[in-house]
C-alpha positions as a LaTeX table, in Angstrom:
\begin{tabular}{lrrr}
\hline
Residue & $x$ (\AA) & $y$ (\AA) & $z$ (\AA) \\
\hline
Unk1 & 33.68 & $-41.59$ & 0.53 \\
Unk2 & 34.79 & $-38.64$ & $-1.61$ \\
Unk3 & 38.09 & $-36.83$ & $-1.66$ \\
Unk4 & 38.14 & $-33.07$ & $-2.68$ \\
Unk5 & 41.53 & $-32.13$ & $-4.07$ \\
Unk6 & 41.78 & $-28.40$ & $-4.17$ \\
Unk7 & 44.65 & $-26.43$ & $-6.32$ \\
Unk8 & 45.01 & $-22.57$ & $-7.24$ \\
Unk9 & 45.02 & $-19.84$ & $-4.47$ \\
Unk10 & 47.83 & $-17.55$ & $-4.34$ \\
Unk11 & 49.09 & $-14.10$ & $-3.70$ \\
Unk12 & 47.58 & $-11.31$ & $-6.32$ \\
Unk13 & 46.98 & $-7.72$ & $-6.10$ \\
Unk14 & 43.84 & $-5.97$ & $-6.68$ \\
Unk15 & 42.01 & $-6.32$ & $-9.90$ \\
Unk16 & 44.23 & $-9.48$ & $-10.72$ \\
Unk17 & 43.00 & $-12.76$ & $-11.55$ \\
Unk18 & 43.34 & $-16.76$ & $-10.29$ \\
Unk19 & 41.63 & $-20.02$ & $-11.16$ \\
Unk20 & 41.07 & $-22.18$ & $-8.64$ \\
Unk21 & 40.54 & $-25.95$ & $-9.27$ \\
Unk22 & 38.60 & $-28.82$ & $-6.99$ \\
Unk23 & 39.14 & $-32.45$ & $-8.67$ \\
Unk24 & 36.45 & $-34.89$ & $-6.65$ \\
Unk25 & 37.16 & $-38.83$ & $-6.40$ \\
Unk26 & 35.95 & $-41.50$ & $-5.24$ \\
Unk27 & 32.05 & $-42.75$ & $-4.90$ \\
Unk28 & 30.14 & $-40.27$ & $-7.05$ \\
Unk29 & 26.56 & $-40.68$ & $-7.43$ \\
Unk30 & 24.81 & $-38.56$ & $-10.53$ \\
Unk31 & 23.15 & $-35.61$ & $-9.94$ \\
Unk32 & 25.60 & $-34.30$ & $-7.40$ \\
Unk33 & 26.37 & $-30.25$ & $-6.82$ \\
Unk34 & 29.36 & $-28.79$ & $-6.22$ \\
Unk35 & 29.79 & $-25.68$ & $-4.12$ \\
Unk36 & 32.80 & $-22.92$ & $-3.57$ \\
Unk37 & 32.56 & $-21.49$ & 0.00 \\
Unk38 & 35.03 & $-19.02$ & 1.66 \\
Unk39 & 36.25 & $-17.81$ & 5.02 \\
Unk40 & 37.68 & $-15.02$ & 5.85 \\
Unk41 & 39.53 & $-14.01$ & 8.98 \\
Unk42 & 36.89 & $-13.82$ & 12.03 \\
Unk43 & 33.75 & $-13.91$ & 9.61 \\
Unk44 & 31.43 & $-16.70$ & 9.24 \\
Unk45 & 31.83 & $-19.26$ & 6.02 \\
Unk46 & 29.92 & $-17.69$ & 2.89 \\
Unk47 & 28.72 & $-19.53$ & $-0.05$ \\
Unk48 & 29.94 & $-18.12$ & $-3.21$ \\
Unk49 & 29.21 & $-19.65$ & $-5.98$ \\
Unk50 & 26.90 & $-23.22$ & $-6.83$ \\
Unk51 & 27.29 & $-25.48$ & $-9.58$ \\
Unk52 & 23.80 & $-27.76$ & $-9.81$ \\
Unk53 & 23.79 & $-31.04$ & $-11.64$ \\
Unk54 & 21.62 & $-29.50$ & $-14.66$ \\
Unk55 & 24.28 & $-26.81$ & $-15.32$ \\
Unk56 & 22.69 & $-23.49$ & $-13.60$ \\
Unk57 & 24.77 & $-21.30$ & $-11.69$ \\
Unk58 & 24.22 & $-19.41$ & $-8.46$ \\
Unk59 & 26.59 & $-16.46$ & $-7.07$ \\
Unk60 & 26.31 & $-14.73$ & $-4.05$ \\
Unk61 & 25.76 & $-10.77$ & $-4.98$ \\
Unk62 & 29.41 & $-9.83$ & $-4.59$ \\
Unk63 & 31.07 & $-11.84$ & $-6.63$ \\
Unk64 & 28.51 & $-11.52$ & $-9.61$ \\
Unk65 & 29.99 & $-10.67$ & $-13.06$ \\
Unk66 & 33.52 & $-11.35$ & $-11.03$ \\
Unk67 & 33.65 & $-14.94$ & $-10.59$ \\
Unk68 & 32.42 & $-17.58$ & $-13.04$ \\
Unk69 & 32.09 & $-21.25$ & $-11.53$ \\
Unk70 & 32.42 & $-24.32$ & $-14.50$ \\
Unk71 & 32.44 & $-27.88$ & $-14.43$ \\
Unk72 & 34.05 & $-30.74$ & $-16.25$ \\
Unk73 & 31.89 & $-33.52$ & $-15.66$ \\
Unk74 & 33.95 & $-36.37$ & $-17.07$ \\
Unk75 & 36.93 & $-34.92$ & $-14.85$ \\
Unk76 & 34.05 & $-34.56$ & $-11.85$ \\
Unk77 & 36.46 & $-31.49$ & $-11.62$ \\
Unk78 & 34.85 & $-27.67$ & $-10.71$ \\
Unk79 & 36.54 & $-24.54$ & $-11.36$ \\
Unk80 & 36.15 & $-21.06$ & $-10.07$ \\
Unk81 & 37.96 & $-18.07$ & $-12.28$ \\
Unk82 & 37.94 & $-15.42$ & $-10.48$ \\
Unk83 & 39.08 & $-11.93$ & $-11.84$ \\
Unk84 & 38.75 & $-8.32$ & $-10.96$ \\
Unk85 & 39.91 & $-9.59$ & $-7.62$ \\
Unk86 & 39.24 & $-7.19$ & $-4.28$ \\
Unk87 & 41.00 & $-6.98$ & $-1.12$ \\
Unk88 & 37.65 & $-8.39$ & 0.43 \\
Unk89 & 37.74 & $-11.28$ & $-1.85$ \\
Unk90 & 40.90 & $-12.21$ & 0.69 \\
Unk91 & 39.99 & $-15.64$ & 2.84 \\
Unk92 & 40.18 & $-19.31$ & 2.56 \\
Unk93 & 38.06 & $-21.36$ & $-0.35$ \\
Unk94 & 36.58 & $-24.46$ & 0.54 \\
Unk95 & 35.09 & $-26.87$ & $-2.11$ \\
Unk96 & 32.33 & $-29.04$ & $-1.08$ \\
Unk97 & 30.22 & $-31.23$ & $-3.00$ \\
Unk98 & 26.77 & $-32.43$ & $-1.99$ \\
Unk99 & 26.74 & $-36.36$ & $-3.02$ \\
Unk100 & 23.80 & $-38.48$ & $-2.48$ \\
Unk101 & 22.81 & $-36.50$ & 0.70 \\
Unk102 & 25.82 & $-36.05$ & 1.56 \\
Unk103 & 28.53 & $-33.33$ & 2.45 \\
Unk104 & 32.23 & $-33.11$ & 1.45 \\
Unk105 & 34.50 & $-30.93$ & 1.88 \\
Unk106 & 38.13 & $-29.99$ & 0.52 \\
Unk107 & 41.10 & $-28.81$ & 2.65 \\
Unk108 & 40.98 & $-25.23$ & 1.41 \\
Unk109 & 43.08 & $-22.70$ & $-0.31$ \\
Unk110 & 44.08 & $-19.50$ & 0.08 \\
Unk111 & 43.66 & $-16.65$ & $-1.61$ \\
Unk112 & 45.10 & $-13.46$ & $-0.52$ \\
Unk113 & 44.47 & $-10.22$ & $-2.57$ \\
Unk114 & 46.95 & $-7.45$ & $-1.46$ \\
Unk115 & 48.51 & $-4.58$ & $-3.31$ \\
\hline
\end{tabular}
């Protein structure tokens, strides 16, 4: 079992920044990736940004050169600093890790980017 413990969304106008944190505990195997998803009001979940075991990156298109995703591996702790915020950028982030073939996910924070 892993517990996702997510910190950071808040209220911030456009072109603002915030940091949001997911600390993982519990059974962690090596090798595991950690994801940020988000969800905005009435649109599907969207991945945004991938943190693989070896240290690459992935970021969907519109959050590239926006976002940057980072890891503390003796903290099993991901972070996702987000700046030059949008009003699209506006939805509910979800951290999930993949662990030994399986799924987990955090509660979810919000992040709301209004002027």
């Amino acid at each position: 079992q892993v517990h996702l413990a997510e910190s950071g969304g808040g209220l911030v106008q456009p072109g603002g920044s915030l940091r949001l944190s997911c600390a993982a505990s519990g059974r962690i195997f090596p090798g595991y990736t950690m994801d940020w998803f988000r969800q905005a009001p009435g649109k599907q979940r969207e991945l945004v940004a991938t943190m693989f075991a070896g240290g690459s990156t992935y970021y969907v298109n519109s959050v590239k050169g926006r976002f940057t995703i980072s890891r503390v591996n003796a903290e099993n702790t991901v972070y996702l600093q987000m700046d030059s915020l949008k009003l699209e950028d506006t939805a509910v982030y979800y951290c999930s890790m993949m662990n030994n073939g399986v799924r987990s996910w955090g509660q979810g924070t919000q992040v709301t980017v209004s002027s």
